[in-house]
C-alpha positions, 0 to 999 in steps of 0.5 A, spaced: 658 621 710 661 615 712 669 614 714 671 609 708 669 616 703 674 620 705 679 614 706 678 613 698 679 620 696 685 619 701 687 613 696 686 617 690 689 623 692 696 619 694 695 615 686 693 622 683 699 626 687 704 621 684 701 620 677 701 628 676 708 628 678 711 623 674 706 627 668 709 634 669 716 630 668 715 626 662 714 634 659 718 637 655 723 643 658 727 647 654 732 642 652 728 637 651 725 631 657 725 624 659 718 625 654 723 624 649 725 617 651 718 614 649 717 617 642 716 624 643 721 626 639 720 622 633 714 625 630 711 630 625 710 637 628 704 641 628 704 648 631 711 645 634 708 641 638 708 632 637 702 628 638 706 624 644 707 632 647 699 633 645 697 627 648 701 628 655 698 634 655 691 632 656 693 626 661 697 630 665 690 636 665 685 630 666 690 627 673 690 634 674 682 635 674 680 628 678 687 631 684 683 637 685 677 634 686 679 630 690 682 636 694 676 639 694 672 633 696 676 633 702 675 640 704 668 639 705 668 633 707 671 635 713 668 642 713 661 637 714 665 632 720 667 638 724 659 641 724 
């Protein structure tokens, strides 16, 4: 496999590392989160979770699945450069 392969997976592993971070802390801890300040806290509740927090929820899963495809990728692309 050509080198630029593994240098945008690189690029995409750095963006994704950064967005998943800046997810996990956009949650909502036991006191509330930095969530709160984006109009989590202002919302209807349902099953004691707000729309804001559901949304939050299924971005910081999907950034979560491409971060570790990215990390899978890697691996096998070195796995295959090495042989």
């Amino acid at each position: 496999m050509p080198n630029w392969f593994a240098y945008t997976l690189i690029v995409i592993l750095l963006i994704t590392s950064g967005l998943l971070t800046l997810l996990v802390l956009l949650h909502r801890g036991k006191g509330g989160g930095l969530s709160s300040m984006f109009g989590g806290g202002v919302s209807s509740n349902l099953a004691g979770s707000s729309v804001a927090e559901k949304n939050l929820d299924r971005y910081t899963v999907l950034v979560g699945v491409i971060w570790f495809a990215c990390i899978v990728g890697l691996g096998l692309w070195l796995k295959l450069e090495v042989k």
